[in-house]
C-alpha positions in Angstrom: -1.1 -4.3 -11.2 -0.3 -5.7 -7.8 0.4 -4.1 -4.6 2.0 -5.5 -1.7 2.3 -3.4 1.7 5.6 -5.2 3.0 6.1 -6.2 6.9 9.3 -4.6 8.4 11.6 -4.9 10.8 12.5 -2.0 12.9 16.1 -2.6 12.0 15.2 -2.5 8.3 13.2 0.4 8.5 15.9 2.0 10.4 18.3 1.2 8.0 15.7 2.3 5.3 15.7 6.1 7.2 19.1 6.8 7.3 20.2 4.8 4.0 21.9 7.0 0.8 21.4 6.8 -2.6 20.0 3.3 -4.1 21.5 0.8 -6.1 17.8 0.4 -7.3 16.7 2.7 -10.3 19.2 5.4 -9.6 21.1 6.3 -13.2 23.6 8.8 -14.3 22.0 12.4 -15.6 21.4 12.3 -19.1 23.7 14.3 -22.0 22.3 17.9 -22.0 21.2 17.1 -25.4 18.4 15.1 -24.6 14.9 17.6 -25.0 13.3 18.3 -21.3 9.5 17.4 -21.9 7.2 20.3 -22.6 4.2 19.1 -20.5 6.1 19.2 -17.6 4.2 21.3 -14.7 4.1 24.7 -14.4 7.3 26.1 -12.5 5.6 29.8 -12.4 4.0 31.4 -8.9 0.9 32.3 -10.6 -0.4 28.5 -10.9 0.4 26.0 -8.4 -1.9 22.5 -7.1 -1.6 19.8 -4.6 -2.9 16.3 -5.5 -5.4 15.4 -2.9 -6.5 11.8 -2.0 -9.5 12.3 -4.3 -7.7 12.9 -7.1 -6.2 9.0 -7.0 -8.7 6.5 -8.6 -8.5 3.2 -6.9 -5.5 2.1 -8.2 -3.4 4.8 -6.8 -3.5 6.1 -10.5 -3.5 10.4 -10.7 -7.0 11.0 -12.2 -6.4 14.8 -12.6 -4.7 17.9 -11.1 -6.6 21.1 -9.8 -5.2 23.8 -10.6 -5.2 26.8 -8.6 -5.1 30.2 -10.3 -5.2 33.4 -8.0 -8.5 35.4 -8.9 -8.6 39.2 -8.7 -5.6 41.3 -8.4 -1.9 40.0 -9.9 0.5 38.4 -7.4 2.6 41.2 -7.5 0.0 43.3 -6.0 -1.5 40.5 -3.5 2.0 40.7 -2.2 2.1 44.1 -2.0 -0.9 44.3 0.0 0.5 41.7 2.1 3.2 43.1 3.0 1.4 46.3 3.9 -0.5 44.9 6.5 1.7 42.7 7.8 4.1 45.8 8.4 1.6 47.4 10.1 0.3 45.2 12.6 1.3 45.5 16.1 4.2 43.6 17.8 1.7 41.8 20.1 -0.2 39.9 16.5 3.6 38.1 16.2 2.7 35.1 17.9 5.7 33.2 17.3 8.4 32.4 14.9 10.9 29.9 13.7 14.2 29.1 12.7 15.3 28.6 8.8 16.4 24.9 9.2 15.3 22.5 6.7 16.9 19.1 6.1 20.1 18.1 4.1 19.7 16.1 1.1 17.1 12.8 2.6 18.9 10.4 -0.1 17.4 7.9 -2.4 14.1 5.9 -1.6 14.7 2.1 -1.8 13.0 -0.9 -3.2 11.4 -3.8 -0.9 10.5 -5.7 -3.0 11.2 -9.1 -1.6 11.2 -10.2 -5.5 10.5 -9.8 -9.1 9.8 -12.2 -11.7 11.4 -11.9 -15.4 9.0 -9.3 -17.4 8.1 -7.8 -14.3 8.8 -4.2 -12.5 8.5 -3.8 -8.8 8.1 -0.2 -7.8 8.3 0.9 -4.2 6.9 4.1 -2.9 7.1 6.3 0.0 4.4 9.1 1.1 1.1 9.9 -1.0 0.6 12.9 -3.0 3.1 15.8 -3.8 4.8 15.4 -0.2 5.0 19.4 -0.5 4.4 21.2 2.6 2.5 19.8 5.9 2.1 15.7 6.1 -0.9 15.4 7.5 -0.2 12.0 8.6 3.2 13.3 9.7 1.1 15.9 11.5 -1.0 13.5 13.5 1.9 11.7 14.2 3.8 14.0 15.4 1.3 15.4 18.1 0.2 11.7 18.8 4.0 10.1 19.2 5.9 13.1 19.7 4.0 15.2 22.1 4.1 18.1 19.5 1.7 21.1 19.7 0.4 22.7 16.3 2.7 25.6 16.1 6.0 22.9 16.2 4.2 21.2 13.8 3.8 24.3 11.4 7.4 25.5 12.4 8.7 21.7 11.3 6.8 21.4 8.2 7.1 25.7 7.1 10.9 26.3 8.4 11.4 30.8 8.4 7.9 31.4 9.0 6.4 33.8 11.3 3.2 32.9 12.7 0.6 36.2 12.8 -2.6 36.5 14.4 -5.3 38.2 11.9 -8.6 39.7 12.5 -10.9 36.8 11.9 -13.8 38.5 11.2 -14.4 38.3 8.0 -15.5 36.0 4.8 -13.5 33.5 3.0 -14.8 31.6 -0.6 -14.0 28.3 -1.3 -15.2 26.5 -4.9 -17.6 29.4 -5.0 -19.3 28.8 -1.6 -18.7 31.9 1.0 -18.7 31.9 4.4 -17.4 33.2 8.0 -13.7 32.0 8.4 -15.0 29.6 11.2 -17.1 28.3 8.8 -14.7 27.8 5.7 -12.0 26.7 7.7 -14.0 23.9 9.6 -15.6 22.3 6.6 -12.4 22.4 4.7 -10.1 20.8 8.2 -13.1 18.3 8.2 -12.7 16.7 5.0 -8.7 16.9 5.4 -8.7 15.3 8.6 -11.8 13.8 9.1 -12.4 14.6 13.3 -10.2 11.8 14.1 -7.1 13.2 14.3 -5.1 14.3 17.1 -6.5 18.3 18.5 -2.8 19.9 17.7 -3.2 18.3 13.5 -6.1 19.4 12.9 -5.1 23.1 14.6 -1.9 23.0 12.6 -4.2 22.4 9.3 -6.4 25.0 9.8 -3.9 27.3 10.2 -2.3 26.2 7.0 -5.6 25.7 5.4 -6.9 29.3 6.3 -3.2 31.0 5.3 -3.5 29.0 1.7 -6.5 31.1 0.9 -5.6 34.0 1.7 -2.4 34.0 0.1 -4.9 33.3 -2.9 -6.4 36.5 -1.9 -9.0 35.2 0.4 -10.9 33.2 -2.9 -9.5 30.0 -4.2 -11.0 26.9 -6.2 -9.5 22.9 -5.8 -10.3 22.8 -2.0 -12.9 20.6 -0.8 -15.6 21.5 2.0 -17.3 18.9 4.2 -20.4 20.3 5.3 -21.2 20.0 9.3 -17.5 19.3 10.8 -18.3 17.8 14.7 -18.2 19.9 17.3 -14.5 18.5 17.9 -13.3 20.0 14.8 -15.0 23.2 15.3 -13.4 23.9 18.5 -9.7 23.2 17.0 -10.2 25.4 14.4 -11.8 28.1 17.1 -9.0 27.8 19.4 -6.5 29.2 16.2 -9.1 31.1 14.3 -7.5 34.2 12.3 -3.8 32.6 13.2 -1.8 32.7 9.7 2.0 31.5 8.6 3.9 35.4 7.0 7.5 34.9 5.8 9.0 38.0 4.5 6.3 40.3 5.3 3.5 38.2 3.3 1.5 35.1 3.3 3.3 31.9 3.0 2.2 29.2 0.5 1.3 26.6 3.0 0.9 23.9 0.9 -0.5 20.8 2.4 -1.1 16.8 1.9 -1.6 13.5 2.8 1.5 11.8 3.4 5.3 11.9 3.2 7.3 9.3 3.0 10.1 9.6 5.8 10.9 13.3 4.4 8.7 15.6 2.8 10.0 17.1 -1.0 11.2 20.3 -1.6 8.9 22.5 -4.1 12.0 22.5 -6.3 12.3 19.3 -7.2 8.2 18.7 -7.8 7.1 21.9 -9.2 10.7 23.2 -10.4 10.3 26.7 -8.3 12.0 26.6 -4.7 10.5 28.6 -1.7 12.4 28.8 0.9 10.1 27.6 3.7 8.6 24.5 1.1 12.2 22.3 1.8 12.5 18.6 2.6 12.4 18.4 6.2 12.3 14.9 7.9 9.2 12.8 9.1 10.8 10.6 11.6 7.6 8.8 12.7 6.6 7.4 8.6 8.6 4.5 8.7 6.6 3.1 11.9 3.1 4.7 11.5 2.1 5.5 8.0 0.7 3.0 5.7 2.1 4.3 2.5 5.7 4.3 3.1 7.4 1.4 1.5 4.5 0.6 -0.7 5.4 -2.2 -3.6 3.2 -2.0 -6.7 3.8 -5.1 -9.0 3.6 -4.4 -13.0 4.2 -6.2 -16.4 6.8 -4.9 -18.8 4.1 -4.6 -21.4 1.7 -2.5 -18.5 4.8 -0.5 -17.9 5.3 -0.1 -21.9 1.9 1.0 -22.2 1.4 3.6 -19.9 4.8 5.3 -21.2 4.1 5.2 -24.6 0.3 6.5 -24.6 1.3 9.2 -22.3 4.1 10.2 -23.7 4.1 9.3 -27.5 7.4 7.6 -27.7 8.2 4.1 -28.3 10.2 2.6 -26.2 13.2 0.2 -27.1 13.6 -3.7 -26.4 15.4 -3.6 -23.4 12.8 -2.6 -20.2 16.1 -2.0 -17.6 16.4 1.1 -20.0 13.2 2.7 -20.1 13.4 4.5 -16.5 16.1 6.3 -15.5 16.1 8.4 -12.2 17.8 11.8 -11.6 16.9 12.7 -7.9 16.8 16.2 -6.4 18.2 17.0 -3.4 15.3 15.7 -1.3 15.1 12.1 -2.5 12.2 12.2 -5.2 12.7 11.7 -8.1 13.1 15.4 -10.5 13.1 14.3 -13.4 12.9 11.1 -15.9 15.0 10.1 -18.6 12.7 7.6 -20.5 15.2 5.4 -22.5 16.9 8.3 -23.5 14.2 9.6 -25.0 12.8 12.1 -23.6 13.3 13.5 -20.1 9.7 14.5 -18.2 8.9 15.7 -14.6 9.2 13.0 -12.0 5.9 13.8 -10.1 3.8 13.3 -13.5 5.7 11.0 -14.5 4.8 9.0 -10.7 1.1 9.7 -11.9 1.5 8.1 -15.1 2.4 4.7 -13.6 -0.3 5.2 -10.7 2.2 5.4 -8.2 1.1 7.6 -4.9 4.1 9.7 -5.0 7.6 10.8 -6.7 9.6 9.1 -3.8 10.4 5.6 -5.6 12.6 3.0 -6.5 12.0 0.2 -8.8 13.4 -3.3 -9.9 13.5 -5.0 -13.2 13.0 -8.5 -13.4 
């Protein structure tokens, strides 16, 4: 497997922004005959995960997905409880709020690749992860290029939310290890963002970091702490310590990741459960900045037949122009997978299965 980072003109990557739908890899919805995959993931609010950069071998190939599971209580009553304080805190906590605005539909990622050889696929990808949520990328980028501070970021990347200030005086328990919010919040902002971000990020990621765990009920595995963050870090995460993302009277699931690739995806169309907050919104500085948008990842037709077929169990026909088809959701990544009319399978795993960094894609067939 081959991959090629392409150079671009602005003009392309302009017209790469604002294009539509593809003539690359885009196909008609199956009949609704054809038998959704079973392994799909999980659509329920009781288990939910976010592929991290250590969860990619060095092929960009998914090793594994955490899952997180809320410990404790039910959801039901975590909400409860959420909502109970949040109605009771004074007017003066409510730091600051935003409108409902997401995106419109982002359209279809296409390929660039600059060509394909017969028996070969060309695949070209956009963003790195589930795209879900913050870009931390986008993040940096956006207080780097664009001048914005961490609660524009949040209120761009979390449209509807209301942004609380908490009492920060308590413990937090991250892959079993406990410790003062500062603490958690730090070593967990420090591995995300190393301490070379821009001051507004890494504020914006602790907020989301510190309102993920506690909408897990302050005690969540599938994070990752790195122990003594720089003093830099330290006093980001300080200067917004106890800040947390509500919307409708309880915490937000501030999902977070690496990358998006020129929009971020709406948690309908990865996990198959839409929040309202968790829609495609745009990342105007990816096509410029970020290194994985417009990634092309060269494979054989018998690579590409091989993956499918061990992960999936099916065996695929003679003709490889068949074997993928696209339906897109409303964000640009791909939903779901018709594989040669086979079988149709979520389009994030499916991404993971070919070691591709994210459901955005196109592809050729040489």
């Amino acid at each position: 497997m081959k991959i090629r980072y392409p150079q671009m003109s602005l003009a392309l990557l302009t017209a790469v922004v604002l294009a539509g739908v593809s003539a690359f890899g885009v196909y008609a919805a199956p009949e609704a005959s054809t038998e959704l995959e079973t392994t799909a993931p999980p659509s329920s609010d009781e288990t939910l995960w976010k592929a991290e950069i250590s969860d990619y071998d060095s092929s960009l190939s998914l090793v594994q997905y955490e899952e997180v599971t809320p410990t404790g209580e039910n959801l039901a009553d975590l909400a409860e409880t959420a909502r109970e304080t949040f109605e009771q805190k004074q007017a003066a906590a409510v730091l600051a709020a935003s409108d409902s605005a997401g995106s419109t539909n982002m359209g279809a990622a296409l390929s660039m690749a600059p060509s394909v050889s017969p028996g070969e696929f060309a695949f070209t990808t956009y963003g790195y992860g589930h795209c879900v949520g913050l870009s931390q990328n986008g993040a940096n980028y956006y207080a780097t290029y664009g001048g914005y501070d961490y609660q524009s970021i949040l209120f761009h990347y979390y449209p509807g939310t209301t942004l609380v200030q908490e009492d920060a005086s308590g413990t937090l328990t991250v892959n079993g290890v406990t410790g003062s919010v500062l603490d958690i919040v730090s070593q967990l902002v420090y591995n995300e963002m190393s301490s070379t971000m821009a001051p507004e990020a890494m504020k914006a990621q602790a907020v989301a970091a510190y309102t993920y765990i506690q909408h897990q009920g302050g005690s969540c595995n599938g994070l990752i702490l790195k122990a003594n963050p720089p003093q830099n870090v330290i006093d980001a995460v300080s200067s917004v310590l106890g800040q947390a993302l509500y919307y409708d009277g309880s915490y937000a699931l501030t999902v977070y990741g690496a990358s998006s690739g020129g929009a971020t995806a709406s948690s309908g169309d990865i996990w198959g459960t839409q929040y309202p907050y968790l829609v495609s919104v745009p990342c105007e500085y990816d096509a410029l900045y970020d290194p994985y948008y417009g990634v092309v990842t060269y494979m054989s037709v018998d690579e590409v037949r091989a993956r499918i077929q061990n992960a999936y169990g099916v065996v695929l026909s003679g003709d490889p122009s068949n074997w993928i088809q696209l339906e897109l959701g409303d964000s640009g990544y791909v939903r779901t997978v018709n594989i040669d009319g086979q079988k149709r399978v979520n389009g994030d795993t499916f991404s993971g299965v070919l070691g591709l960094a994210s459901a955005r894609f196109a592809y050729v067939c040489g």
